[in-house]
C-alpha positions as CSV (number, residue, x, y, z in Angstrom):
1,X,20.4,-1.9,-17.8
2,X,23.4,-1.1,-19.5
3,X,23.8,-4.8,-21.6
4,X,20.2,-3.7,-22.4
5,X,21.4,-0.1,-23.8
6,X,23.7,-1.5,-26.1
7,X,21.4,-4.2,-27.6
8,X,18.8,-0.8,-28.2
9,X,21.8,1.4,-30.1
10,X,22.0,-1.3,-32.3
11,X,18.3,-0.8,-34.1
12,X,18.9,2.3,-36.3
13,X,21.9,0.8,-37.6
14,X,20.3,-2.3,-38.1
15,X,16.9,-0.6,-40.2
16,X,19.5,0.9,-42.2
17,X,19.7,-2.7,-43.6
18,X,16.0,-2.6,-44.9
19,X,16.0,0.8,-46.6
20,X,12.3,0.0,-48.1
21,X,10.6,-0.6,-44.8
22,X,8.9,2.0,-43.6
23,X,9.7,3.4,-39.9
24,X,6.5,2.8,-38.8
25,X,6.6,-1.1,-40.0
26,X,10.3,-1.3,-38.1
27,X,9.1,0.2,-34.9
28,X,5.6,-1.9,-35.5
29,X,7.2,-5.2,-36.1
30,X,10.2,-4.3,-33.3
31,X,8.1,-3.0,-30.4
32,X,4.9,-5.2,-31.8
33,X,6.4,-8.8,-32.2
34,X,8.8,-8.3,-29.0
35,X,6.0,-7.3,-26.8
36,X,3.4,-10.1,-27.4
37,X,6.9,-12.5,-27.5
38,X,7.2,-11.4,-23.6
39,X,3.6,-11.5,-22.8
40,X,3.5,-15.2,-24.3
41,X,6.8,-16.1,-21.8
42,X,5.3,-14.5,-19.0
43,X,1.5,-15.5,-19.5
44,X,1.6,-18.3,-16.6
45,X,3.2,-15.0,-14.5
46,X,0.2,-13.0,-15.7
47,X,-2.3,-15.8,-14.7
48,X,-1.4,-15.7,-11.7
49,X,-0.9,-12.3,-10.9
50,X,-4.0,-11.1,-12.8
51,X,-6.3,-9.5,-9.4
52,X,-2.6,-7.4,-8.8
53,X,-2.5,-6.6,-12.4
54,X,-6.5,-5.8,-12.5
55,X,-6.2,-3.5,-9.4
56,X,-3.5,-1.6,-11.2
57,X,-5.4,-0.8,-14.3
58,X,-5.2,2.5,-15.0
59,X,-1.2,2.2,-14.7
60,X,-1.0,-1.0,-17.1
61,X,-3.0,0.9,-19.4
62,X,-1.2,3.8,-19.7
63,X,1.8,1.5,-20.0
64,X,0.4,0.1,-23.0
65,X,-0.4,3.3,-24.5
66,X,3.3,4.5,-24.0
67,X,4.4,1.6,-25.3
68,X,2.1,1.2,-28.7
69,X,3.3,5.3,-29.3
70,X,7.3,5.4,-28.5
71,X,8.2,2.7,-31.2
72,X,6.3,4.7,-34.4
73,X,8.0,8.3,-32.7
74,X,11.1,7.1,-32.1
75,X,11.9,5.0,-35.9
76,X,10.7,8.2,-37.8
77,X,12.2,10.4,-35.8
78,X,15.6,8.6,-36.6
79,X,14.8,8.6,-40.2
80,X,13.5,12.6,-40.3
81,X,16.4,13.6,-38.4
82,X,19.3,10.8,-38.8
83,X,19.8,7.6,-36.5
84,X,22.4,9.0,-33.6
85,X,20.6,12.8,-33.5
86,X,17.2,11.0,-33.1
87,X,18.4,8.4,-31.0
88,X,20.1,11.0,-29.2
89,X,17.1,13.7,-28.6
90,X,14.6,10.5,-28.1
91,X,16.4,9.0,-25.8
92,X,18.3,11.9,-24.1
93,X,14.7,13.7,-23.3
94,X,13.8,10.7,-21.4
95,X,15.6,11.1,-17.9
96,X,14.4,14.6,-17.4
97,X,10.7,13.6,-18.1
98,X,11.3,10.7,-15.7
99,X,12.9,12.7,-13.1
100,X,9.8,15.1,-13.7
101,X,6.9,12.4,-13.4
102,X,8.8,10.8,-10.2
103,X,8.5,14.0,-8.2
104,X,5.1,14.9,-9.3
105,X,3.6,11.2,-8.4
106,X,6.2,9.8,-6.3
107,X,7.2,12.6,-4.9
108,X,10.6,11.0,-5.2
109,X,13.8,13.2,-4.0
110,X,16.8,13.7,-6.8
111,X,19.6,12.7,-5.0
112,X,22.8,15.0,-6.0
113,X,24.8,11.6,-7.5
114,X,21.5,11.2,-9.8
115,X,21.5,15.5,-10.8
116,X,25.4,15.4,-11.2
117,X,25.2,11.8,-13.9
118,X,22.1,13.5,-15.6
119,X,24.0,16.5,-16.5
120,X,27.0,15.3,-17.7
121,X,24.5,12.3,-19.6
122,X,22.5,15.1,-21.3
123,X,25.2,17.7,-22.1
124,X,26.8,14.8,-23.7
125,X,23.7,14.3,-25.5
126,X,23.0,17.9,-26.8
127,X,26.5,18.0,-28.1
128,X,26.2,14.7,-30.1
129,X,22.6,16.2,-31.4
130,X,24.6,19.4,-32.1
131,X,27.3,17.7,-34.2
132,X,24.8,15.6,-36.1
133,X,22.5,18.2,-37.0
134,X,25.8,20.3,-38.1
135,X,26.5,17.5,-40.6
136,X,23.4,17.2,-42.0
137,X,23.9,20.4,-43.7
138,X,27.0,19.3,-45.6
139,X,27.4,16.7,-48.2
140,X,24.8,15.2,-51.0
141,X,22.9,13.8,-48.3
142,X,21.7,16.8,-46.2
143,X,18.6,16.7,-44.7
144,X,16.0,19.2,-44.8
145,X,15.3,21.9,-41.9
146,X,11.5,21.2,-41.5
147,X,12.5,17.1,-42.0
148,X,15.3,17.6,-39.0
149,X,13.1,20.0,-36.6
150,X,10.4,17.6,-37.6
151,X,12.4,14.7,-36.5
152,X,13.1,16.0,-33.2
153,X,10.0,16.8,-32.3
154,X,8.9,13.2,-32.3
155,X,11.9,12.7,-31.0
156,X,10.6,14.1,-27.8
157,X,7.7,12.6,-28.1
158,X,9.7,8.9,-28.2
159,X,11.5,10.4,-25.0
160,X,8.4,10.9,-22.7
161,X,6.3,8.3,-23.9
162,X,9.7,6.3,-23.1
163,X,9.8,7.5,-19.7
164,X,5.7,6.9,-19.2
165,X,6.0,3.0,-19.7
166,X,9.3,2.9,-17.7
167,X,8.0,4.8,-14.7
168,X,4.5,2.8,-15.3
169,X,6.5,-1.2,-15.3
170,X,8.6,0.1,-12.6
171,X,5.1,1.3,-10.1
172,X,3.9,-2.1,-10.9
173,X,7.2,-4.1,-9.7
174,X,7.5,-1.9,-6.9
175,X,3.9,-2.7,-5.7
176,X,4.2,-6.3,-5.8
177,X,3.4,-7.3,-9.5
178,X,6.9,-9.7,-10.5
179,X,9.2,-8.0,-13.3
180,X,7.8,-10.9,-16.0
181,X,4.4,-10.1,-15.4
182,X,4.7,-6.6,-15.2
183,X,6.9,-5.9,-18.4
184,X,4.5,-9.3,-20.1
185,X,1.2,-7.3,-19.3
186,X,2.5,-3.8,-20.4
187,X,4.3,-4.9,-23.3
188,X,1.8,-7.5,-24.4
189,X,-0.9,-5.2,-24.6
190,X,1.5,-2.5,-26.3
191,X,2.0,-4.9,-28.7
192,X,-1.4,-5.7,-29.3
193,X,-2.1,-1.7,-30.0
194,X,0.5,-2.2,-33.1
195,X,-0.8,-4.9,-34.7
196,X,-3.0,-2.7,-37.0
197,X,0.2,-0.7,-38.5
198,X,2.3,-4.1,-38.9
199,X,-0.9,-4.9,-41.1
200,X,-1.1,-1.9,-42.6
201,X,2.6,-0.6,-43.3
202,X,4.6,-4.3,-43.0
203,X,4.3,-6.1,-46.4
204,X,7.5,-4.8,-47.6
205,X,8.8,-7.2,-44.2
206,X,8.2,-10.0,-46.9
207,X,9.6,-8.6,-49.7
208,X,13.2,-9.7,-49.1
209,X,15.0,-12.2,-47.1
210,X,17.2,-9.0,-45.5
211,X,14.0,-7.5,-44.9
212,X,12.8,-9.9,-43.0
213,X,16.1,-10.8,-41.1
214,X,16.0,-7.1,-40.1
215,X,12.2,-7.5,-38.3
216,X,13.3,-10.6,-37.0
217,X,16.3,-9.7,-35.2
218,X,14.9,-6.5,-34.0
219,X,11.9,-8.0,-32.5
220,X,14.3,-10.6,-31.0
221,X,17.5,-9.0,-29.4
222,X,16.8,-5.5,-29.1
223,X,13.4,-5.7,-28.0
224,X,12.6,-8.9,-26.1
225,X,15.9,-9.8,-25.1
226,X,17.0,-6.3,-24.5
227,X,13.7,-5.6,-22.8
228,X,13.4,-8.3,-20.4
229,X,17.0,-7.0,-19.0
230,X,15.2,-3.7,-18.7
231,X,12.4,-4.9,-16.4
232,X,15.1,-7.0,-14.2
233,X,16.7,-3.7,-13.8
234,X,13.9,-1.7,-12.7
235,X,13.1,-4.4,-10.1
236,X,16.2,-3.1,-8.6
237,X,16.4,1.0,-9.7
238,X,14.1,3.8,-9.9
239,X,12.8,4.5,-13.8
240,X,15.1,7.8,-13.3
241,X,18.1,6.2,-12.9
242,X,17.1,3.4,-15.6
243,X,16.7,5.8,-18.3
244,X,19.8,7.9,-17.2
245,X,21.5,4.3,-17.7
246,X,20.0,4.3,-21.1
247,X,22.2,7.3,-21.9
248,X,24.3,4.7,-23.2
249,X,22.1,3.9,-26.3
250,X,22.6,7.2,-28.5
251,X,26.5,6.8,-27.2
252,X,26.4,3.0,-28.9
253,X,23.9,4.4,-32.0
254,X,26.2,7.0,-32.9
255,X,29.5,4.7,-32.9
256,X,27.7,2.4,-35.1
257,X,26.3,5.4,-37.9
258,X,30.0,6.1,-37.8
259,X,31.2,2.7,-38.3
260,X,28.9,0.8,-40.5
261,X,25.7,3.2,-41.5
262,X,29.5,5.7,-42.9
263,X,27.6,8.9,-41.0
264,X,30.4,11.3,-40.1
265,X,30.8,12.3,-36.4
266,X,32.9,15.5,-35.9
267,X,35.4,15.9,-32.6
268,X,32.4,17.6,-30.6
269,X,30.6,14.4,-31.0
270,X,33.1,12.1,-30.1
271,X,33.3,14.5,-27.1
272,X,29.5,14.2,-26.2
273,X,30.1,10.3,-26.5
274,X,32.7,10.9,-23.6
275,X,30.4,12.7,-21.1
276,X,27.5,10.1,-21.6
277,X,31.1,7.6,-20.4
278,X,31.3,9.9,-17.5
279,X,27.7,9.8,-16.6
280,X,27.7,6.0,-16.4
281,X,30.9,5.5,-14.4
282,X,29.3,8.2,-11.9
283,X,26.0,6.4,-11.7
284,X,27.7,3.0,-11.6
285,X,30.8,3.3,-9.7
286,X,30.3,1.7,-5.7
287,X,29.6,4.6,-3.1
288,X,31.8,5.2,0.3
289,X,29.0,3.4,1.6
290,X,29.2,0.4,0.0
291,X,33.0,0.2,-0.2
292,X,33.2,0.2,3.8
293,X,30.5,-1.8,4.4
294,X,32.5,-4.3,2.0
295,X,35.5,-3.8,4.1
296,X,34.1,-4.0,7.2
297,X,31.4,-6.6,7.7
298,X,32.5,-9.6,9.8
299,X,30.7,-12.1,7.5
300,X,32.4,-11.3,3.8
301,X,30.8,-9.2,1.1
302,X,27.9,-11.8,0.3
303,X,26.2,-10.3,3.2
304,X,26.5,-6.5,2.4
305,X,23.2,-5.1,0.8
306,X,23.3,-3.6,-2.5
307,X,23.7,0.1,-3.0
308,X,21.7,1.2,-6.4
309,X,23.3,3.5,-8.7
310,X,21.2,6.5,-7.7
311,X,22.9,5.8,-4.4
312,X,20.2,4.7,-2.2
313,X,20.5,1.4,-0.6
């Protein structure tokens, strides 16, 4: 999950590359290509797990609908509001709407390791939104009010539909559907869903070498590498906790507009970057439980079952 994160904070700095590509191409060509490259992989999985996948419908497909929407609200929100404030709201909003679906429908119980990582993840996150919507006020390159609000509005938008094909790959996995097939199925059919706007907003893709080397990598690394990490994780981790993980993304987005994209990232930023730090290490860190059971069991650690990060076992 957290290898996955930092491949993801890389995309806003890497669009800033291909200035005349639209958002809606990048997330189209990202989210598009990557998807039907994972479905391809994973089509002998899908063959064979097609009656699972076919009884499950209604979850694949609104999988695929989250999946075809977050790319095209997520890219324009970072380029209406800036790349670490809309990776930030985007991607900060999406634990809380997790949390929120997994207690409606799973009626899933937060455990007090998860509440205490999602507030220090999310405070961390409203102070980094906070210090980039402060600078883009200042300097030649300030960004309109309407543009910024705008910007993190769709942000939101990126966050839930985030959190809808999360929660929906993870309810497949969990009822028997591998993670290849799952994330193949979901993303596959996302992809399919975004072909029409590569069509329609991707020639400038073709227009430059850079431009294409952008597409490519994003469709490549970020999204199909970085994604088929993601459904590994969430064979092992509630899509709470996998999205709380993600809290790592705006952290590695907003080091990056600072180090290459030459955005400027005031001391309450870099402080918001620490608390998304101190929401990992509380996530990730071994419990009591699995630090005795370690120390105790007769037959070494290979033995000991797993604790997950939201602490159950």
């Amino acid at each position: 999950m957290l290898v996955a994160s930092v491949l993801w904070g890389t995309t806003g700095t890497a669009a800033t590359f291909a200035p005349a590509v639209g958002p809606l191409a990048i997330g189209a060509v990202a989210m598009g290509l990557g998807g039907l490259l994972q479905a391809l992989i994973a089509a002998p999985r899908i063959a064979r797990e097609a009656p699972g996948l076919r009884a499950q419908r209604g979850v694949v497909l609104l999988g695929a609908l989250s999946v075809g929407a977050y790319p095209l609200a997520f890219y324009t929100s970072m380029h209406l509001a800036g790349v670490a404030a809309g990776t930030v709201v985007s991607i900060g909003s999406a634990p809380l709407a997790s949390a929120v679906i997994e207690r409606v429908v799973d009626e899933r119980r937060l455990t007090r390791r998860w509440m205490i990582g999602a507030a220090l993840g999310l405070s961390g996150t409203v102070l980094l939104c906070t210090a980039e919507a402060a600078g883009t006020h200042s300097g030649t390159g300030a960004r309109s009010a309407a543009a910024t609000v705008l910007g993190v509005g769709l942000g939101l938008v990126a966050g839930c539909t985030y959190a809808l094909y999360s929660w929906a790959a993870h309810r497949l996995i969990s009822r028997g559907v591998t993670s290849g097939a799952a994330m193949g199925t979901v993303f596959g059919l996302g992809g399919l869903l975004l072909l029409p706007v590569l069509l329609l907003t991707g020639a400038p893709l073709l227009a430059s070498s850079t431009n294409a080397a952008v597409g490519a990598y994003m469709a490549l690394v970020p999204m199909f590498v970085g994604y088929v990490l993601f459904g590994w994780g969430l064979a092992h981790v509630p899509a709470s906790t996998a999205t709380t993980l993600s809290l790592l993304e705006p952290a590695v987005a907003a080091v990056l507009a600072v180090l290459v994209v030459g955005e400027r990232l005031p001391a309450l930023g870099w402080g918001g970057i620490a608390l998304v730090v101190g929401c990992l290490a509380v996530l990730t860190m071994p419990t009591r439980a699995t630090t005795e059971s370690l120390a105790t069991t007769p037959t070494g650690p290979h033995t000991t079952a797993l604790v997950r990060p939201g602490g159950a076992p």
